[in-house]
Backbone of each chain as nested JSON, in Angstrom:
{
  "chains": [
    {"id": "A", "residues": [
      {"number": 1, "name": "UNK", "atoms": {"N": [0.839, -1.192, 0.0], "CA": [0.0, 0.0, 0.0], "C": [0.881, 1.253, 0.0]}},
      {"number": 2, "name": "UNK", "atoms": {"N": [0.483, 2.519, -1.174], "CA": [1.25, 3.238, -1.292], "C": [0.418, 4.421, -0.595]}},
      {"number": 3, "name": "UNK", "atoms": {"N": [1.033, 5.17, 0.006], "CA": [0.549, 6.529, 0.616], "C": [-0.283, 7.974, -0.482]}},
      {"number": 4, "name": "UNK", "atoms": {"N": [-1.385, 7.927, -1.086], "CA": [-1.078, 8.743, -1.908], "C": [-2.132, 10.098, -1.889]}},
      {"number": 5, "name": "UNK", "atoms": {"N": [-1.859, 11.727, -2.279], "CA": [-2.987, 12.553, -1.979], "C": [-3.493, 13.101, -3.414]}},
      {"number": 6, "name": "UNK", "atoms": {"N": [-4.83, 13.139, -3.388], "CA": [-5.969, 13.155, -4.195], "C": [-6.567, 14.844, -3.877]}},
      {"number": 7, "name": "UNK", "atoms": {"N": [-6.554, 15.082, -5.298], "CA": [-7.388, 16.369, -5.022], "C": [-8.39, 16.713, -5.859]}},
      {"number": 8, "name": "UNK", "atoms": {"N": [-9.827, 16.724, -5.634], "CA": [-10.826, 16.653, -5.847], "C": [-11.743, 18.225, -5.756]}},
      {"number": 9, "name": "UNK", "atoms": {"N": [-11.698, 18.954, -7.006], "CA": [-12.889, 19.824, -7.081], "C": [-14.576, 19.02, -7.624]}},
      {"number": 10, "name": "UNK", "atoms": {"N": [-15.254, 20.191, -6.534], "CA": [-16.161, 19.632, -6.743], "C": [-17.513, 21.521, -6.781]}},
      {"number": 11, "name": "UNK", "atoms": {"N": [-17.767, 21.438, -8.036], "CA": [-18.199, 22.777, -8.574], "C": [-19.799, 22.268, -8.546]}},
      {"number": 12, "name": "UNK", "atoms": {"N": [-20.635, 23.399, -9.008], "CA": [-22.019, 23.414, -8.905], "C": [-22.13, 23.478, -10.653]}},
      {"number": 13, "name": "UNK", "atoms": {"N": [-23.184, 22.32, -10.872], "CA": [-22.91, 22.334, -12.483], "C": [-23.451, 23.296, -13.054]}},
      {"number": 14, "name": "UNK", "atoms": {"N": [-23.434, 23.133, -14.323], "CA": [-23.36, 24.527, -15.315], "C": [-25.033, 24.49, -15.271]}},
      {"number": 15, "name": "UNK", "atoms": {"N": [-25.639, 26.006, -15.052], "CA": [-27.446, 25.72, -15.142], "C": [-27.392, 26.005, -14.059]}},
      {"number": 16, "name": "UNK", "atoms": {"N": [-27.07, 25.734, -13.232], "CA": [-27.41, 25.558, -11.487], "C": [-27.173, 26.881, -11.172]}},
      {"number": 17, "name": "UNK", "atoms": {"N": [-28.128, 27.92, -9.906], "CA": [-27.352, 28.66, -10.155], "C": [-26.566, 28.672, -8.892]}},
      {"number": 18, "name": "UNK", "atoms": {"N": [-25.727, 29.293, -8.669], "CA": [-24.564, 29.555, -7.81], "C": [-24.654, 30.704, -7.013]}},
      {"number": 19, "name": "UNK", "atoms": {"N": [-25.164, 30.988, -6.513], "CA": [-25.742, 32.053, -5.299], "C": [-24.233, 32.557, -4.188]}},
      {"number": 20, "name": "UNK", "atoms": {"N": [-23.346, 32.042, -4.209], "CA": [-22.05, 32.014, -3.277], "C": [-21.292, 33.014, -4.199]}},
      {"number": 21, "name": "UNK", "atoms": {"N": [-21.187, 32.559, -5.268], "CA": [-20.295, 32.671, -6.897], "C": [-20.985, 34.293, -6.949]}},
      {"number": 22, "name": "UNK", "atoms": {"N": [-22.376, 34.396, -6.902], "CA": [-22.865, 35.667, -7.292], "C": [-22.531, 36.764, -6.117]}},
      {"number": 23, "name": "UNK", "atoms": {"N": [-22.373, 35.972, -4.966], "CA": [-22.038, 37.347, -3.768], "C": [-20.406, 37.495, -3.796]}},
      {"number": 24, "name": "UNK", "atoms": {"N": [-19.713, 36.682, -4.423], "CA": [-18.561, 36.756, -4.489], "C": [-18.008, 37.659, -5.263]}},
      {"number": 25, "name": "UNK", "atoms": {"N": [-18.994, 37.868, -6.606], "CA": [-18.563, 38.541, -8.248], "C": [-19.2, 40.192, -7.336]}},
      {"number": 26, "name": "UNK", "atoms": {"N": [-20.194, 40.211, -6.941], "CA": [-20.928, 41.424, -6.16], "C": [-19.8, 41.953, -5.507]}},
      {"number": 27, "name": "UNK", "atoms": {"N": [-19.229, 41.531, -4.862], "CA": [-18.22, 42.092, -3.454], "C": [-17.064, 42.512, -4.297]}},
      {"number": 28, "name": "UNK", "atoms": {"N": [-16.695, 41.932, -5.361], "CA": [-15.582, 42.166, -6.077], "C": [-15.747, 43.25, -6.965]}},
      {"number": 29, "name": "UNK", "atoms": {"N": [-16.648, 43.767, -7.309], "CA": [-17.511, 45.036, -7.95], "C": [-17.405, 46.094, -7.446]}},
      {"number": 30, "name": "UNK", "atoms": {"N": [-17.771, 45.618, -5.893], "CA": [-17.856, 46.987, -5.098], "C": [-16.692, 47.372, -4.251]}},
      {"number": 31, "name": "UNK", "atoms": {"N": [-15.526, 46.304, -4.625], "CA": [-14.461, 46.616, -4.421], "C": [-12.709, 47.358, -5.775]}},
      {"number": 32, "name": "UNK", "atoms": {"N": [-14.002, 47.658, -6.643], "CA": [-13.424, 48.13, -7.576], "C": [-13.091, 46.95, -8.976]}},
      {"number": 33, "name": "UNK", "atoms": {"N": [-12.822, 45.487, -8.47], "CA": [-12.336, 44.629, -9.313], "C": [-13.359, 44.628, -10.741]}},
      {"number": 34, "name": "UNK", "atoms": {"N": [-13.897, 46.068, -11.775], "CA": [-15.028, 45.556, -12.325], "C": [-14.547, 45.1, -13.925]}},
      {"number": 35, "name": "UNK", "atoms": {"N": [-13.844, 44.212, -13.932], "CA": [-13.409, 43.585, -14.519], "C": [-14.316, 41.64, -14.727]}},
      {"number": 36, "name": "UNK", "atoms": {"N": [-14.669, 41.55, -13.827], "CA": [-14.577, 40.221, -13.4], "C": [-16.393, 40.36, -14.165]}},
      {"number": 37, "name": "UNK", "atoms": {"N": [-16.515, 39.125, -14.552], "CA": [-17.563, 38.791, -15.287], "C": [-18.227, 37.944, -14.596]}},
      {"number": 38, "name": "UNK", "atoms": {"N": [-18.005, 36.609, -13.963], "CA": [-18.683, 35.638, -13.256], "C": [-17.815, 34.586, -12.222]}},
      {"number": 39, "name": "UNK", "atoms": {"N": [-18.343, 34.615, -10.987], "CA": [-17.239, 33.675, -10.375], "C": [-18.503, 32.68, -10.162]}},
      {"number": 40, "name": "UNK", "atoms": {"N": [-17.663, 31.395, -10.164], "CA": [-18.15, 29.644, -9.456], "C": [-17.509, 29.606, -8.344]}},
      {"number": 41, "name": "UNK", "atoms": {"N": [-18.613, 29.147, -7.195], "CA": [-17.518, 28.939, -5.902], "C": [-17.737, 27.344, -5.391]}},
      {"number": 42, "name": "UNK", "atoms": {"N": [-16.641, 26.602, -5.846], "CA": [-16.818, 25.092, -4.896], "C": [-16.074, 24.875, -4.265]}},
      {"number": 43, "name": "UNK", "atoms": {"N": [-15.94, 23.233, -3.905], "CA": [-15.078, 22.886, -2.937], "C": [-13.728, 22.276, -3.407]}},
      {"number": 44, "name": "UNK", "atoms": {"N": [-12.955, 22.324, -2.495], "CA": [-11.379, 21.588, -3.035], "C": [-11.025, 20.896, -2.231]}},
      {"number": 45, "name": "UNK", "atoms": {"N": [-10.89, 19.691, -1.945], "CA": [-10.689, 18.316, -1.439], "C": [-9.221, 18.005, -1.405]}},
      {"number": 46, "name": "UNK", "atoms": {"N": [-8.584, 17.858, -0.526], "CA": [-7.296, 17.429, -0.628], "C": [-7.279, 15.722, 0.304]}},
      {"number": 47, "name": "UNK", "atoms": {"N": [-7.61, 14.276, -0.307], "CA": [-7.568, 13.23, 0.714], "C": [-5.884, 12.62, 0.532]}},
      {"number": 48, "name": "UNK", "atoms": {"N": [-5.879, 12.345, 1.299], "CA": [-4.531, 11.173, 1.62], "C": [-5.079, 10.446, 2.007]}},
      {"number": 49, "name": "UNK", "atoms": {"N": [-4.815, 9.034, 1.227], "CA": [-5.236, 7.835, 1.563], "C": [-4.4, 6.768, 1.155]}},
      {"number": 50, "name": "UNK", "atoms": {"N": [-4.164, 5.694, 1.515], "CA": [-3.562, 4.634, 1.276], "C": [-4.357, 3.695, 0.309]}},
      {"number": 51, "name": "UNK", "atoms": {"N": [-3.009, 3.341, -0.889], "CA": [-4.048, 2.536, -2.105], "C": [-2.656, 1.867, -2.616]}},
      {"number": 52, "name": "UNK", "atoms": {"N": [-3.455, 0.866, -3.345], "CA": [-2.178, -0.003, -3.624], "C": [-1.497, 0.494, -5.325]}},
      {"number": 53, "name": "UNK", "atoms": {"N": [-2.594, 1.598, -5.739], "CA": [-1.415, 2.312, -7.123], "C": [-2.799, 3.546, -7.128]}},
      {"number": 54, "name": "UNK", "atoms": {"N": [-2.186, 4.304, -8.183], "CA": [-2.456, 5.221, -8.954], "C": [-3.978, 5.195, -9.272]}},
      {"number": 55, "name": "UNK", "atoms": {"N": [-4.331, 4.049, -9.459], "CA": [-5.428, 4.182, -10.236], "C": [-6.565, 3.922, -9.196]}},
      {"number": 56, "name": "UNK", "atoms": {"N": [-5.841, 2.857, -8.07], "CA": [-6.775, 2.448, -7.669], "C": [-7.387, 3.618, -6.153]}},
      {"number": 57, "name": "UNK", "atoms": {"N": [-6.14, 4.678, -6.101], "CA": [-6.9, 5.538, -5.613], "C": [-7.325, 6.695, -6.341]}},
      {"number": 58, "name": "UNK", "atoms": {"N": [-7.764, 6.571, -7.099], "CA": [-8.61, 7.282, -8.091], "C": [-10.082, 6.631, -7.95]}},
      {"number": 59, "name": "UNK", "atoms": {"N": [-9.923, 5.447, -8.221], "CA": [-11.312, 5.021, -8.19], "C": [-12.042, 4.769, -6.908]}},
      {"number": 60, "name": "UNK", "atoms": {"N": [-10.934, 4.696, -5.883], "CA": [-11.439, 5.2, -4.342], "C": [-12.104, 6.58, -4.191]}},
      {"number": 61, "name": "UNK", "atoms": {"N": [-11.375, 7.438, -4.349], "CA": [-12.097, 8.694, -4.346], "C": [-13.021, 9.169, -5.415]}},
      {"number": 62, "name": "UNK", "atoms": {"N": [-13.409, 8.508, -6.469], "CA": [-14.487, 8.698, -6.959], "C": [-15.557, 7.746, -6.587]}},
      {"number": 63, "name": "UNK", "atoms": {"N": [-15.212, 6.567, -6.032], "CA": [-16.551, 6.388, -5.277], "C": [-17.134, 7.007, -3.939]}},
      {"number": 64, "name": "UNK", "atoms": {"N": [-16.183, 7.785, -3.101], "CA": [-16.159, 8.721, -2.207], "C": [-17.294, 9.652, -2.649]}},
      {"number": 65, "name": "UNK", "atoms": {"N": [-17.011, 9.9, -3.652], "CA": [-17.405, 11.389, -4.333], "C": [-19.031, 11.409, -4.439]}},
      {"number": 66, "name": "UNK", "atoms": {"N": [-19.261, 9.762, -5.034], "CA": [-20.516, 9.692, -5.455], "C": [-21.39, 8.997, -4.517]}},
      {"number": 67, "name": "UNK", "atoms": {"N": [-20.97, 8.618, -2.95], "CA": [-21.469, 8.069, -2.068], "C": [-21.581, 8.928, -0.652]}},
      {"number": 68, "name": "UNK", "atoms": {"N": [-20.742, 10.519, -1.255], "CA": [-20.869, 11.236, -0.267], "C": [-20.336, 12.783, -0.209]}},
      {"number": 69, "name": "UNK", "atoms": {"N": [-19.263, 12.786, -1.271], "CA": [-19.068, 13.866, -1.082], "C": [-19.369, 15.165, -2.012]}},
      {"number": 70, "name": "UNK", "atoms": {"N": [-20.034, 14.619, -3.336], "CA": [-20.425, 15.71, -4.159], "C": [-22.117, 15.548, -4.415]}},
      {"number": 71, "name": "UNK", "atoms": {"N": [-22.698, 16.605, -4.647], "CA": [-24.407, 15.817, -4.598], "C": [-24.527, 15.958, -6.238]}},
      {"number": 72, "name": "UNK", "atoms": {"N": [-24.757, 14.418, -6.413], "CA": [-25.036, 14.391, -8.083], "C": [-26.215, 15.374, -8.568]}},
      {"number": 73, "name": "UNK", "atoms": {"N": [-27.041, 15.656, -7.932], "CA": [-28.205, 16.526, -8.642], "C": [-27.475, 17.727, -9.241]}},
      {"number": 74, "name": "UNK", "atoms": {"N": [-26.739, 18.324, -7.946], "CA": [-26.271, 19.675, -8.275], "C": [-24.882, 20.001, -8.382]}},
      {"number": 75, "name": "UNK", "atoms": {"N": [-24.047, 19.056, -8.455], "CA": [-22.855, 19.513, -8.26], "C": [-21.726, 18.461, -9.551]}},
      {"number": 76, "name": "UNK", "atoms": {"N": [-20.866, 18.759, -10.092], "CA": [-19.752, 17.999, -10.614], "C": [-18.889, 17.777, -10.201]}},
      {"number": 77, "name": "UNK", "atoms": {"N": [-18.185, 16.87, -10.028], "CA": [-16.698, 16.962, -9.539], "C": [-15.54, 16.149, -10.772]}},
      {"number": 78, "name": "UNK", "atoms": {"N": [-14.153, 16.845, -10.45], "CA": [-13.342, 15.874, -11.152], "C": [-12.356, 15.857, -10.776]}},
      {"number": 79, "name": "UNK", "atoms": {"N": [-11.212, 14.648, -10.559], "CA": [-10.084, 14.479, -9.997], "C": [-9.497, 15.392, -10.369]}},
      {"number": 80, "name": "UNK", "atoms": {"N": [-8.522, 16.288, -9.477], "CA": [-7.896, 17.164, -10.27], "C": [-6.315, 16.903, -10.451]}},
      {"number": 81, "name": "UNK", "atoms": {"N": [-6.029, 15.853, -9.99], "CA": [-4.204, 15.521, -9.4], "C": [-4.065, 14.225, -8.701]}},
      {"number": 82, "name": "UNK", "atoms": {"N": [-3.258, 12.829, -8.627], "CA": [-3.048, 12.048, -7.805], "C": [-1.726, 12.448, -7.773]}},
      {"number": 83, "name": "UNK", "atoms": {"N": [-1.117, 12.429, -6.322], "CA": [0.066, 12.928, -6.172], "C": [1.371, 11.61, -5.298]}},
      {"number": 84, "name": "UNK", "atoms": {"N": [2.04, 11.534, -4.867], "CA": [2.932, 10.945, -3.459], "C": [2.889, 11.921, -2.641]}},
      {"number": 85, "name": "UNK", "atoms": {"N": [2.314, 11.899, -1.749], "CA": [3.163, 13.362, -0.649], "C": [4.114, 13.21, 0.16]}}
    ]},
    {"id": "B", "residues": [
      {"number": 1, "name": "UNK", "atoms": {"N": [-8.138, 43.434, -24.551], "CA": [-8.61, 42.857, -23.453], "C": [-9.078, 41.305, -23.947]}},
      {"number": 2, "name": "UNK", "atoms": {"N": [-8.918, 40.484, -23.503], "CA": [-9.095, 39.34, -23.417], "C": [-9.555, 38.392, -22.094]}},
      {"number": 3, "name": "UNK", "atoms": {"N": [-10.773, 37.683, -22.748], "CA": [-11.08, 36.742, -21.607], "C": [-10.815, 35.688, -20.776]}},
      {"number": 4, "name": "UNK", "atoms": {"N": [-10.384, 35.79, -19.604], "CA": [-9.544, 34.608, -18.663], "C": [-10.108, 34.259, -17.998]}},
      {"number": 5, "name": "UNK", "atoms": {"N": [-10.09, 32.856, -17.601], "CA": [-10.781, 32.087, -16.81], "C": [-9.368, 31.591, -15.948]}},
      {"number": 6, "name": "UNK", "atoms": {"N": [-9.827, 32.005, -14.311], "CA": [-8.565, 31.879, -13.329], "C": [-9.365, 30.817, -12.296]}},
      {"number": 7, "name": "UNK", "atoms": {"N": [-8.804, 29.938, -12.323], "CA": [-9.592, 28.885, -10.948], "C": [-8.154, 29.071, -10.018]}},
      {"number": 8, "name": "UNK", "atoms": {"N": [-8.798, 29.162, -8.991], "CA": [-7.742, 29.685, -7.554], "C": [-8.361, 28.39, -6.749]}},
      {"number": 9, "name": "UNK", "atoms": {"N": [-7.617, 27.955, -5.645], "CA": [-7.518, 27.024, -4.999], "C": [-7.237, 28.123, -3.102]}},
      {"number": 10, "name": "UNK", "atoms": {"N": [-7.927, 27.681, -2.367], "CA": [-7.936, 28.696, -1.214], "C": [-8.223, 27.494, -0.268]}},
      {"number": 11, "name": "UNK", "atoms": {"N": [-6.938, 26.786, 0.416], "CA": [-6.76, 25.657, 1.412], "C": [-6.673, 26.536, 2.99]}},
      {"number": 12, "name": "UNK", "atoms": {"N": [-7.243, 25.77, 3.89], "CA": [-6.948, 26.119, 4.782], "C": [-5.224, 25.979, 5.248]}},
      {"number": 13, "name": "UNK", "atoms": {"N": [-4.146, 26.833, 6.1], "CA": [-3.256, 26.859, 6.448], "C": [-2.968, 25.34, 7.042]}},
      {"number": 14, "name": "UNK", "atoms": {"N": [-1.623, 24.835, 6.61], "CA": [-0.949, 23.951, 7.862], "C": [-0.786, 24.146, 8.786]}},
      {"number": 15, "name": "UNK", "atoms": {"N": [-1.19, 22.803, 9.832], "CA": [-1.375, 23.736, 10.934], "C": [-2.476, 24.098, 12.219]}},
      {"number": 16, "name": "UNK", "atoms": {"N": [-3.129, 24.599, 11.125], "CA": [-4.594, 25.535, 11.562], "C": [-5.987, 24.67, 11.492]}},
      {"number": 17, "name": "UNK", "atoms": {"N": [-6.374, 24.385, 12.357], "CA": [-7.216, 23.241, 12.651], "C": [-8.211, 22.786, 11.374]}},
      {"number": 18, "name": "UNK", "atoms": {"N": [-8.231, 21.878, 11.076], "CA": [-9.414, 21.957, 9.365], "C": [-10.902, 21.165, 10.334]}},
      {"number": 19, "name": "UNK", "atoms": {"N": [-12.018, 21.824, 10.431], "CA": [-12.998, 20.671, 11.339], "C": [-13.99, 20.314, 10.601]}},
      {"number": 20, "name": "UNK", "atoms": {"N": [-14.535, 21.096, 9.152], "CA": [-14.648, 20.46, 8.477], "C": [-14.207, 19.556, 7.614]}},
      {"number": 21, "name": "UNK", "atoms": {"N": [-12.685, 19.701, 7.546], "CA": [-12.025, 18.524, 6.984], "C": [-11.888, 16.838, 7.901]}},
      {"number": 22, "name": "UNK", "atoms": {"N": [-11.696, 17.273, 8.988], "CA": [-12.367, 16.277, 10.045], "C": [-13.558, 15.38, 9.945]}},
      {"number": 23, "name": "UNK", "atoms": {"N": [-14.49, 16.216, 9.814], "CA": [-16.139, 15.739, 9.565], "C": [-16.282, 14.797, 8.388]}},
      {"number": 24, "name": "UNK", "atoms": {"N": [-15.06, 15.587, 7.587], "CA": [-15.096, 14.507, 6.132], "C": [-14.519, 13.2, 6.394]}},
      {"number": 25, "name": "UNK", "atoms": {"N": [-13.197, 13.376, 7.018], "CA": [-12.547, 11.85, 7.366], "C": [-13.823, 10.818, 8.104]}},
      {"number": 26, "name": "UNK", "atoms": {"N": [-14.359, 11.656, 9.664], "CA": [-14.958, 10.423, 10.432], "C": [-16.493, 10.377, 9.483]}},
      {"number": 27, "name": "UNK", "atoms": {"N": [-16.587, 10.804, 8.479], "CA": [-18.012, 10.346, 7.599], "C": [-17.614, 9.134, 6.822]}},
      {"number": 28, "name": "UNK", "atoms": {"N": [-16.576, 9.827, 5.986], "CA": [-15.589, 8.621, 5.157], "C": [-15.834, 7.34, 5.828]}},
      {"number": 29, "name": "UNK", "atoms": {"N": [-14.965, 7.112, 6.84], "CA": [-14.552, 6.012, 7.936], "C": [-15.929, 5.633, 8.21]}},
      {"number": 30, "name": "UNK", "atoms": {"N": [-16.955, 6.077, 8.234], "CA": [-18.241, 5.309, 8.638], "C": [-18.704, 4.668, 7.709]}},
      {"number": 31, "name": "UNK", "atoms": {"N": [-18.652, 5.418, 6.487], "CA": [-19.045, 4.622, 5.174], "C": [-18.068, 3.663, 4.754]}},
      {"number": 32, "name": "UNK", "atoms": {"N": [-16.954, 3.56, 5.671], "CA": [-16.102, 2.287, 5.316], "C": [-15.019, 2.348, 4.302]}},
      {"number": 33, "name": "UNK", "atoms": {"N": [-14.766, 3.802, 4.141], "CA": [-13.681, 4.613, 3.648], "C": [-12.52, 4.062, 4.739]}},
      {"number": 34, "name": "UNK", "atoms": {"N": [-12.163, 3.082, 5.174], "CA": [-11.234, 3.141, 6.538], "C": [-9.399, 3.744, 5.847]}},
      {"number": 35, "name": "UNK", "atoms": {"N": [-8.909, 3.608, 4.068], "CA": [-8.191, 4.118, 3.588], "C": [-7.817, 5.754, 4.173]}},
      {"number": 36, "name": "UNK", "atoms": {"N": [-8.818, 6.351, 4.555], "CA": [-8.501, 7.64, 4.504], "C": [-7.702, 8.194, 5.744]}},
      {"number": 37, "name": "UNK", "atoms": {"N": [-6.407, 8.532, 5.178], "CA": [-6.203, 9.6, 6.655], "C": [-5.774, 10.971, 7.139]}},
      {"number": 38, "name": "UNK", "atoms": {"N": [-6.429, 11.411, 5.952], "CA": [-6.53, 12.922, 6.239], "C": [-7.539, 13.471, 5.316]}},
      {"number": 39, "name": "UNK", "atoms": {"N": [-8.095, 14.422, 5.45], "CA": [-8.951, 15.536, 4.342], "C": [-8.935, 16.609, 4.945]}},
      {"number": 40, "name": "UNK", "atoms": {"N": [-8.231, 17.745, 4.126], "CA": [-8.396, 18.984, 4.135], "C": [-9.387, 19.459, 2.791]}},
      {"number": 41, "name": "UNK", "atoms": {"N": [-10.543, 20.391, 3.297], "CA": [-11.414, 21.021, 2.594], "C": [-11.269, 22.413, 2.975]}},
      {"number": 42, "name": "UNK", "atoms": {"N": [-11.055, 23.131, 1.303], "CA": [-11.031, 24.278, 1.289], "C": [-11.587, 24.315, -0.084]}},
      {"number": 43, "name": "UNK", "atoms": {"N": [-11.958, 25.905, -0.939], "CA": [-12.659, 26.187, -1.807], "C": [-11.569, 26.319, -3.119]}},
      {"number": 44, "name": "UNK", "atoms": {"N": [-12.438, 26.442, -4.347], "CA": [-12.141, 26.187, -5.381], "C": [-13.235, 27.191, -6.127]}},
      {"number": 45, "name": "UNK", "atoms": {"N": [-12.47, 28.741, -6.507], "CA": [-12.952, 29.317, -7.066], "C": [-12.418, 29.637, -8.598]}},
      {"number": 46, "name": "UNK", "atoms": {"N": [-13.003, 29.926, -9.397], "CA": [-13.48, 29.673, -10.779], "C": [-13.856, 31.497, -11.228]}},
      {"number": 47, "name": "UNK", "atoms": {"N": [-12.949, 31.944, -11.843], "CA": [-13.427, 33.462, -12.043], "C": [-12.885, 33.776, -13.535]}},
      {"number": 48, "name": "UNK", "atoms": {"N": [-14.204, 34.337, -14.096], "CA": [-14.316, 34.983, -15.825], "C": [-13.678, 36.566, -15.616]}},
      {"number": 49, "name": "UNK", "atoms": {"N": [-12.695, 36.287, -16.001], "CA": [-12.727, 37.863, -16.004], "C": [-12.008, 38.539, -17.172]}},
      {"number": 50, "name": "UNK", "atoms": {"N": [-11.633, 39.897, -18.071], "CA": [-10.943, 41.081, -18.823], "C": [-9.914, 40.966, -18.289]}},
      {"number": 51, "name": "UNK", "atoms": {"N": [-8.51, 40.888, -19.267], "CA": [-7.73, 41.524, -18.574], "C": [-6.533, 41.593, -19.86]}},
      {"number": 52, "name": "UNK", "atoms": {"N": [-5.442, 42.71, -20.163], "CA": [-4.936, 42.425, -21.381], "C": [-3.953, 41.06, -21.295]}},
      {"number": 53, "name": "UNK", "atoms": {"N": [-3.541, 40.884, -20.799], "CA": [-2.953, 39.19, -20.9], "C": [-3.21, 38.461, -19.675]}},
      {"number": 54, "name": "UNK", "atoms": {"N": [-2.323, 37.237, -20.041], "CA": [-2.62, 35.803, -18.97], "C": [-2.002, 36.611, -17.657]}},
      {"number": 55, "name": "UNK", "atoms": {"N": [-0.533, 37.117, -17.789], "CA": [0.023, 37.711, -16.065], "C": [-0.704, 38.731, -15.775]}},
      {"number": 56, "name": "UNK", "atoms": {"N": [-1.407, 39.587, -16.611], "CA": [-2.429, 40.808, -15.858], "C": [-3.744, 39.997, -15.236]}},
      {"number": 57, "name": "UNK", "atoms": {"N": [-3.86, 39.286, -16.006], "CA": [-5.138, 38.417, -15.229], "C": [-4.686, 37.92, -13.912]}},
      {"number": 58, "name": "UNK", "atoms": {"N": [-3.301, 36.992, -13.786], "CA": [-3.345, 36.393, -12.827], "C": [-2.775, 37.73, -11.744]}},
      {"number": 59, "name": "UNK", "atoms": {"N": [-2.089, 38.455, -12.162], "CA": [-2.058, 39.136, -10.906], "C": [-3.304, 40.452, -10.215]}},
      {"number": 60, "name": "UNK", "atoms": {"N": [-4.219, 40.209, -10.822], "CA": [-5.269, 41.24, -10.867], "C": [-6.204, 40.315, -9.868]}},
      {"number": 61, "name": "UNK", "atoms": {"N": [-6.383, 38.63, -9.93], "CA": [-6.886, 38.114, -8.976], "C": [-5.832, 37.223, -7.804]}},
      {"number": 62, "name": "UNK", "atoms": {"N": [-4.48, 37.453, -7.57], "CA": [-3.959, 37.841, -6.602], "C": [-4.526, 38.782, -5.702]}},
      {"number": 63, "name": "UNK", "atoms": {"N": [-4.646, 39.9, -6.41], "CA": [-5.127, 40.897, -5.538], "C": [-6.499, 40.822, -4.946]}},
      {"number": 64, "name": "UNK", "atoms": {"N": [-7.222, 40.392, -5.661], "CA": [-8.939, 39.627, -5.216], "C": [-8.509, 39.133, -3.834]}},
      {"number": 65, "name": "UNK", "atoms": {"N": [-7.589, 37.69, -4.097], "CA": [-6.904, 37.198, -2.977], "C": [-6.957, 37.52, -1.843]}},
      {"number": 66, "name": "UNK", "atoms": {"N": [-5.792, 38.793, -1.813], "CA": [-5.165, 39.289, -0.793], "C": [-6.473, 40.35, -0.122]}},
      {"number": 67, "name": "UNK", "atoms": {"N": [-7.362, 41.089, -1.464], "CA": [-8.264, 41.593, -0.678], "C": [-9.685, 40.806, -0.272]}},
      {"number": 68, "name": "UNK", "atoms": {"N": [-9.836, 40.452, -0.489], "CA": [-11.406, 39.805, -0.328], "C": [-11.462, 38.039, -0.08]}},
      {"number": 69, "name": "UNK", "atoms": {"N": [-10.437, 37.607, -1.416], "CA": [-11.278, 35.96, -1.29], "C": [-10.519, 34.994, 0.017]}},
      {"number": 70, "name": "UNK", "atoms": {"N": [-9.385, 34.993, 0.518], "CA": [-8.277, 34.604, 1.284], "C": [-8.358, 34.871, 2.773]}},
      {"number": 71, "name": "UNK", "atoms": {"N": [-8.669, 34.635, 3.429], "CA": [-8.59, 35.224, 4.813], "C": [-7.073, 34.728, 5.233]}},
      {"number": 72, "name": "UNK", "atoms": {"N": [-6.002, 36.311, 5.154], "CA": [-4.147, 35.61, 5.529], "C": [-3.702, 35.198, 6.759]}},
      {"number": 73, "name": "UNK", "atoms": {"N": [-5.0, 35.261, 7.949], "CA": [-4.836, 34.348, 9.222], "C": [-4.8, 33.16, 8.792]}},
      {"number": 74, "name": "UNK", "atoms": {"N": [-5.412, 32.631, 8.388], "CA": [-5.824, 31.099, 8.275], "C": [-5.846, 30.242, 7.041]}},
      {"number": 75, "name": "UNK", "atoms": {"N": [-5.6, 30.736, 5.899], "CA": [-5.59, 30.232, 4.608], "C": [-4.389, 30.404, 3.372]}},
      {"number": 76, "name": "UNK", "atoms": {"N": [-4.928, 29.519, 2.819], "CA": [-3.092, 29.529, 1.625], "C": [-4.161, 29.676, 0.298]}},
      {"number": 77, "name": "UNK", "atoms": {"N": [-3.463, 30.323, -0.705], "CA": [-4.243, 30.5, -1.682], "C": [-3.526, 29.836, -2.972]}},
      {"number": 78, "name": "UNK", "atoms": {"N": [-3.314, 29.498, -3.88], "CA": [-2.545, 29.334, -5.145], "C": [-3.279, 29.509, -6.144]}},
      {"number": 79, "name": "UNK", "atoms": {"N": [-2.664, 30.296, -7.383], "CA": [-3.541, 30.468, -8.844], "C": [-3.167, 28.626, -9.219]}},
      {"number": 80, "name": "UNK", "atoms": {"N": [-4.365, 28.395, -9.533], "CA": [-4.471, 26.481, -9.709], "C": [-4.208, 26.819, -11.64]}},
      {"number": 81, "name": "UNK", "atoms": {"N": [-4.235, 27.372, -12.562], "CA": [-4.74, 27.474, -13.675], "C": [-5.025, 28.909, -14.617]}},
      {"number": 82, "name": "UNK", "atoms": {"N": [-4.811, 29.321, -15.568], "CA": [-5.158, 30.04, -15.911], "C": [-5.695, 30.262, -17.446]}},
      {"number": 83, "name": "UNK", "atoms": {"N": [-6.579, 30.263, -18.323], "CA": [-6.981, 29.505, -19.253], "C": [-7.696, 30.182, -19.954]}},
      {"number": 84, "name": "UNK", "atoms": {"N": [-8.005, 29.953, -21.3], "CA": [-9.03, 31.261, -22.07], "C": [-10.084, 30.204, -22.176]}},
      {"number": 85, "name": "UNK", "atoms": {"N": [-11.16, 30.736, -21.698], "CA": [-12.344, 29.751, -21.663], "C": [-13.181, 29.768, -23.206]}}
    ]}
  ]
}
């Protein structure tokens, strides 16, 4: 078993709307930034977990994903990195 | 001016207690995740914005960063990406 860390965004899909994303783009407006067109705000997952390769903690944390940590109605996620740490 | 799409990554500090990242491990571990031994959760923001190139973009939401999206008690930020959408 190899030690390995996984990093997992997990965004609100496209359609949905994003109510966090919109007070975020707001605040950045009224802080002069009016440049900025639209922000998405999700989550970023960093797991360390023990797996015996590459792949197979990949497919650990995507069953993670879909048994608990992203809500399929409203949200996407995608591995973003398997690393060694 | 050209359109950039900057996804920033905003982790909580090493260190600095994560308790929702906590909540994620002992959920994991109940669902029989017993692999896992750590999760840090922090956000994953996603921003459209003008700017005349890729380094004016990225350093224009640096400054977002440092003013608004980052809290520099407790959090690490990194530009994850920078990309013409």
């Amino acid at each position: 078993m190899t030690r390995f860390r996984v990093a997992v965004h997990i965004v609100p899909r496209k359609g949905v709307l994003d109510p966090q994303g919109k007070a975020v783009s707001d605040a950045l407006h009224a802080l002069g930034f009016s440049a900025v067109h639209e922000t998405r705000v999700g989550r970023h997952l960093v797991l360390d977990l023990d797996a015996a390769d590459r792949s197979a903690a990949e497919s650990s944390v995507r069953g993670m994903c879909d048994k608990l940590l992203a809500n399929p109605v409203t949200e996407d996620y995608e591995i973003a990195g398997v690393t060694t740490p």
